[in-house]
VEXDREN-2710 file (C-alpha; in Angstrom, 1 decimal):
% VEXDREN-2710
k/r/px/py/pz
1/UNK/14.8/38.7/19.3
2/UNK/18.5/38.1/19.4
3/UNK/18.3/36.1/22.2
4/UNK/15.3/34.0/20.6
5/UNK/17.5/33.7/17.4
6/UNK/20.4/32.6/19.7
7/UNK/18.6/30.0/21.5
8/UNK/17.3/28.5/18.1
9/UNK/20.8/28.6/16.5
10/UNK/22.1/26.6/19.9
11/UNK/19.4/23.3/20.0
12/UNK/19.9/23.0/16.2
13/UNK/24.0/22.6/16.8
14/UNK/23.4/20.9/20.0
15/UNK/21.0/18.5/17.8
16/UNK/23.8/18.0/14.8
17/UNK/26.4/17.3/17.0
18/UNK/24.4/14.7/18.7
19/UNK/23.5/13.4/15.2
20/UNK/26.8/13.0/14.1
21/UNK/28.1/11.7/17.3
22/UNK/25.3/8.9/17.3
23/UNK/26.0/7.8/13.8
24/UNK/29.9/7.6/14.4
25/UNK/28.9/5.1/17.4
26/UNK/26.6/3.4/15.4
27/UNK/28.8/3.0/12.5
28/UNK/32.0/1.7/14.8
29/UNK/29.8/-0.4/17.2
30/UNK/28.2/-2.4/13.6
31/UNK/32.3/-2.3/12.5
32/UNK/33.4/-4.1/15.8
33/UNK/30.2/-6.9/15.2
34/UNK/31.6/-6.8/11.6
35/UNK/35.4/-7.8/13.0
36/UNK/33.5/-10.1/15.6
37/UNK/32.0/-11.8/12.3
38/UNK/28.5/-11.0/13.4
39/UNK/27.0/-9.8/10.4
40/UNK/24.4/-11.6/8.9
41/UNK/26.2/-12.5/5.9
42/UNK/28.7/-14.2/8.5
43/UNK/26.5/-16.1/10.7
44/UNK/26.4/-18.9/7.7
45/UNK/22.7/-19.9/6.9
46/UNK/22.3/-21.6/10.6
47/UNK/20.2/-24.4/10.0
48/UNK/17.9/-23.8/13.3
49/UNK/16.1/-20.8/14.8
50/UNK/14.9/-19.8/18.0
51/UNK/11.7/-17.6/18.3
52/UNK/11.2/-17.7/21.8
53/UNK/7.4/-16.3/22.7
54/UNK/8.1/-13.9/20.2
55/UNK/4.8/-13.0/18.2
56/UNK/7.1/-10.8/15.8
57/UNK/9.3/-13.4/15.6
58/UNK/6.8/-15.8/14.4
59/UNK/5.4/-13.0/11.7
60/UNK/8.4/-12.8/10.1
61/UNK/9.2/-16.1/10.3
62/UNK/6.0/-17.3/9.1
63/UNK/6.7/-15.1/6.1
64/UNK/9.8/-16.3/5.2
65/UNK/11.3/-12.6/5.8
66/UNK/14.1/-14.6/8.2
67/UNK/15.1/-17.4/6.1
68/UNK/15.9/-15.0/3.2
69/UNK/17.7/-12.8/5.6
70/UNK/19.7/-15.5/6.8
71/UNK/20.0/-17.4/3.5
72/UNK/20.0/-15.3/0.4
73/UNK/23.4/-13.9/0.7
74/UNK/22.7/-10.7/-1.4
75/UNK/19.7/-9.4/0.8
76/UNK/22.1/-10.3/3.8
77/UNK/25.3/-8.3/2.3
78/UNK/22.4/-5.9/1.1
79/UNK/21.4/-5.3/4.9
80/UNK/24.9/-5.7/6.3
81/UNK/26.4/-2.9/3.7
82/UNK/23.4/-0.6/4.7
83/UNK/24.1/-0.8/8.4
84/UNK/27.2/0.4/7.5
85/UNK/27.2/2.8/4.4
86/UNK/23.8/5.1/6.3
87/UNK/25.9/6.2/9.3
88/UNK/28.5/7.3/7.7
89/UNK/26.1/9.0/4.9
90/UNK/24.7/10.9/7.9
91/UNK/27.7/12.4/9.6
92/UNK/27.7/14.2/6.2
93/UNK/24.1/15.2/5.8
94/UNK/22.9/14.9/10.0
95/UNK/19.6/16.4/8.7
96/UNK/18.0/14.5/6.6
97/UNK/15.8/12.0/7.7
98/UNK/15.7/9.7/4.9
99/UNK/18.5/8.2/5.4
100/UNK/17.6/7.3/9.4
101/UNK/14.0/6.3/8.4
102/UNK/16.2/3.2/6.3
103/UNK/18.3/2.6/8.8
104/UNK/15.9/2.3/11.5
105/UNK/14.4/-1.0/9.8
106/UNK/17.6/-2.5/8.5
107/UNK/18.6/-2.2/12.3
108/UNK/15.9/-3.7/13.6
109/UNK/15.5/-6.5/11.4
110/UNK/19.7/-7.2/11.7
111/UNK/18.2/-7.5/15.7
112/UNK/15.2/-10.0/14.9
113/UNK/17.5/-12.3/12.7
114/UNK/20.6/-12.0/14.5
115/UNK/18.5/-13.6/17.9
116/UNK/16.9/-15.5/16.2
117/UNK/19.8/-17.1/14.8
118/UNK/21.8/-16.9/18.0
119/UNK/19.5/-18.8/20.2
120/UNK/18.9/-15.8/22.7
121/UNK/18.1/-12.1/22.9
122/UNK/20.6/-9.7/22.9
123/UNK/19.5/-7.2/24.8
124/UNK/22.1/-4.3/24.4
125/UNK/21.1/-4.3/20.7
126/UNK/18.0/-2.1/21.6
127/UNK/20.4/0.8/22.2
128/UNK/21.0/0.9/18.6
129/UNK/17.1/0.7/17.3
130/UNK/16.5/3.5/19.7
131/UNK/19.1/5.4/19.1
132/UNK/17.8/4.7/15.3
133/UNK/14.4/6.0/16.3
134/UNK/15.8/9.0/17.6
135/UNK/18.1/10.4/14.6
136/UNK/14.5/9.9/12.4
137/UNK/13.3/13.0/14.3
138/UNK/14.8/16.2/11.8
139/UNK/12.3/18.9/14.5
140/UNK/14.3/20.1/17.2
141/UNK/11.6/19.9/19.5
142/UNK/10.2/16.7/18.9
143/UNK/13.9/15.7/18.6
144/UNK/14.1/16.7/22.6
145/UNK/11.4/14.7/23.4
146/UNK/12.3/11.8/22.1
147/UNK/15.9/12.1/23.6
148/UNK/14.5/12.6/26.8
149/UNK/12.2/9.7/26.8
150/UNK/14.6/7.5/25.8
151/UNK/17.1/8.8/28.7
152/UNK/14.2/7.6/31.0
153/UNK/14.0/4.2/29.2
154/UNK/17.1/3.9/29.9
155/UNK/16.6/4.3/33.6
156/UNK/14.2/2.3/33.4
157/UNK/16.4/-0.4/31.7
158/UNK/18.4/-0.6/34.6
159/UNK/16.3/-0.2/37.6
160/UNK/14.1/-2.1/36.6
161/UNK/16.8/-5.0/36.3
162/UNK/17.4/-4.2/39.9
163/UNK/13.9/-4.5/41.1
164/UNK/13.1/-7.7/39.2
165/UNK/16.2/-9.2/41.4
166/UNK/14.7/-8.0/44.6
167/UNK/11.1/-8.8/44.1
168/UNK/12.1/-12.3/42.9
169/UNK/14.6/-12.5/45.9
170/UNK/17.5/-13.8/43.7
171/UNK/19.6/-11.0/45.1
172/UNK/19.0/-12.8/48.2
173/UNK/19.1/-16.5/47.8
174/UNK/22.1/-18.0/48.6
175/UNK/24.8/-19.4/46.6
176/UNK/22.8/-17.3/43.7
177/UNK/25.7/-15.7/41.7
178/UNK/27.8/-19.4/42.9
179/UNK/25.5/-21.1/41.0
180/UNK/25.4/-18.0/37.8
181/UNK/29.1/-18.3/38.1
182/UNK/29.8/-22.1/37.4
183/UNK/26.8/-22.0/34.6
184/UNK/28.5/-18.8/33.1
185/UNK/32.5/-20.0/32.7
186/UNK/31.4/-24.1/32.8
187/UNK/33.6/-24.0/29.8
188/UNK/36.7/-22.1/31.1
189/UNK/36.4/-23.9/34.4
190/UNK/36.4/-27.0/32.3
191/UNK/38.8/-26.5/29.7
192/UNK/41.3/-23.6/31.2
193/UNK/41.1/-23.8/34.6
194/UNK/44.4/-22.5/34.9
195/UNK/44.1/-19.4/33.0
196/UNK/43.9/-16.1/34.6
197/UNK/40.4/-16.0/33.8
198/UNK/39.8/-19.5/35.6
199/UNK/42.3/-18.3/38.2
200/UNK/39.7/-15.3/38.8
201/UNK/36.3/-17.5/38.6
202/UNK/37.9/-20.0/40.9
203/UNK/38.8/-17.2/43.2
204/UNK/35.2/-16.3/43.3
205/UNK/33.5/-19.3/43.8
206/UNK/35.9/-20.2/46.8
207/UNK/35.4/-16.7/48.5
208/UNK/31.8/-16.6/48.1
209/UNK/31.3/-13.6/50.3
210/UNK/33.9/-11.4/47.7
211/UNK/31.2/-13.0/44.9
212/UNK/28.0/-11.9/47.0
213/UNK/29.5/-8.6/47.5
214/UNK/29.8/-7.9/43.9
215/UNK/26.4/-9.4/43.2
216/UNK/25.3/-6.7/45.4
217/UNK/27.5/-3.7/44.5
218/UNK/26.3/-4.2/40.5
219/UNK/22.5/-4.3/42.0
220/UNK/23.2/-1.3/43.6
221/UNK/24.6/0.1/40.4
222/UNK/21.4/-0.5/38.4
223/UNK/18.9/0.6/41.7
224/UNK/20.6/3.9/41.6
225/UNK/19.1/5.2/38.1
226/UNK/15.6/5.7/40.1
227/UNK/17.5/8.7/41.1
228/UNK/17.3/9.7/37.4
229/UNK/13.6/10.0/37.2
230/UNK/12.9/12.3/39.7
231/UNK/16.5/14.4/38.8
232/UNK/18.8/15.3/36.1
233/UNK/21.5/16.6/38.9
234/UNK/23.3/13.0/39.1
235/UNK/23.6/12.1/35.5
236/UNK/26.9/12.5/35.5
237/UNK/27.1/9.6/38.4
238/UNK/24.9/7.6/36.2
239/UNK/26.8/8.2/33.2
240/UNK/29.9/6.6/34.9
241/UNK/27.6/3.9/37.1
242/UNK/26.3/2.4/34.2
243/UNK/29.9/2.2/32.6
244/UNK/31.2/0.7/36.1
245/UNK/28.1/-1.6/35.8
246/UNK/29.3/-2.8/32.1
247/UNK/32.5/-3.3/33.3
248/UNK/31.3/-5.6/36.3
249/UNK/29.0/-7.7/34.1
250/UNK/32.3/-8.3/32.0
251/UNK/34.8/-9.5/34.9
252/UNK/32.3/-11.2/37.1
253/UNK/30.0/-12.9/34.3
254/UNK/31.6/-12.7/30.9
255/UNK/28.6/-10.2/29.6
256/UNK/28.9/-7.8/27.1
257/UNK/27.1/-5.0/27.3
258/UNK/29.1/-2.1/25.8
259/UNK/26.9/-1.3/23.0
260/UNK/24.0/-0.8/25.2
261/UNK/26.5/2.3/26.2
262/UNK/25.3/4.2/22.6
263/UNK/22.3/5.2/25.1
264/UNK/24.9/7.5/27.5
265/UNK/25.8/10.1/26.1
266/UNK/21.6/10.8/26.8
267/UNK/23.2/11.8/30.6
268/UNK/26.0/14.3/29.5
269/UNK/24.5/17.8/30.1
270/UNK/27.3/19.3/28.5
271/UNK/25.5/17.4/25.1
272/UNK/21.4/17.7/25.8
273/UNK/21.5/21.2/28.0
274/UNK/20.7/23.2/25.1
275/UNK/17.8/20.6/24.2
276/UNK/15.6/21.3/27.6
END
């Protein structure tokens, strides 16, 4: 009995500590798009939108949910002050689920307008809807399997980003991540070529074996996280892979995908152990 008791008393810590350490991330990470003036209430009512072959995209555009996102200021500070105030409401109260449940659309509609608006999906924004998903889940059990379905969407995420480069043969085509290179910094070759980030670019496009080797090493980087459906013994080398991988996409291509790293701590078994 004391050992039942014990074990009960462990997931539900294990599960507010997770809690609270997702909604500090998501509260900093929507403070650094804040400083980045990313916010809805920032982007300025841009006069054009890009929907892509987006059904959802075209609901709530049709419906006239994005232009009063995007250009009725008060619903935009409305949404831009929730994103903000709910984390920080549930590193006080971790349990209560009301507070998520709100979050979880604010997040995702900040997602659908913010691309929308931007001309382009931003991919590492899912992170932040799942994690969203996740924290609406006050049962400890169904809490665990959600955490570990999304730590296998997350492998997913990144071999499957692997795969698609090998089955298309990009990773093999010559003068591939040449070509990604020049399209990627046309405007710092252009305008700062002399720069230490042009310096860098220009040293990869003139050594294009250094550039192919990279290409491959953050293929590699992605391919590994098969590893992490079959086995949670290597998590800890995936933790650190897809931070190595983040860091690559940064230096080499001028990608951001840091917030996309809200879904890691999903491979520290020093966090999720007492969740199995």
């Amino acid at each position: 009995m004391y050992t039942a008791y014990t074990r009960f008393d462990s997931r539900q810590e294990a599960q507010v500590w997770l809690i609270r350490c997702f909604a500090l991330l998501l509260c900093l990470i929507w403070m650094g798009r804040l400083c980045m003036r990313l916010g809805l209430i920032q982007l300025q009512s841009p006069p054009f939108l890009e929907l892509s072959a987006d059904r959802i995209f075209w609901l709530l555009n049709s419906s006239g949910i994005l232009q009063a996102l995007l250009h009725y200021a008060p619903l935009s500070l409305s949404i831009d002050s929730l994103l903000l105030l709910l984390p920080l409401i549930s590193l006080r109260y971790p349990l209560q689920r009301a507070f998520s449940w709100a979050y979880l659309p604010a997040i995702s509609l900040y997602l659908i307008a913010y691309n929308a608006s931007a001309t382009h999906h931003e991919h590492s924004l899912i992170g932040l809807v799942a994690i969203a998903f996740l924290l609406c889940f006050k049962d400890s059990l169904r809490f665990s399997i959600v955490l570990s379905a999304l730590r296998y969407y997350t492998c997913f995420i990144m071999a499957s980003a692997a795969l698609w480069k090998i089955g298309r043969g990009s990773l093999w085509q010559e003068g591939q991540i040449t070509n990604i290179l020049k399209l990627q910094h046309s405007k710092i070759l252009t305008q700062a070529p002399d720069s230490l980030c042009g310096q860098w670019i220009t040293f990869l496009l003139e050594n294009p074996t250094v550039s192919d080797s990279l290409w491959w090493v953050a293929t590699l980087l992605e391919l590994i996280f098969l590893v992490g459906f079959f086995t949670r013994r290597f998590d800890a080398l995936l933790f650190w892979a897809f931070w190595l991988f983040v860091a690559c996409d940064y230096f080499i291509m001028g990608l951001h995908f840091w917030e996309l790293g809200i879904l890691t701590p999903l491979f520290l078994r020093r966090l999720t152990r007492f969740l199995d």
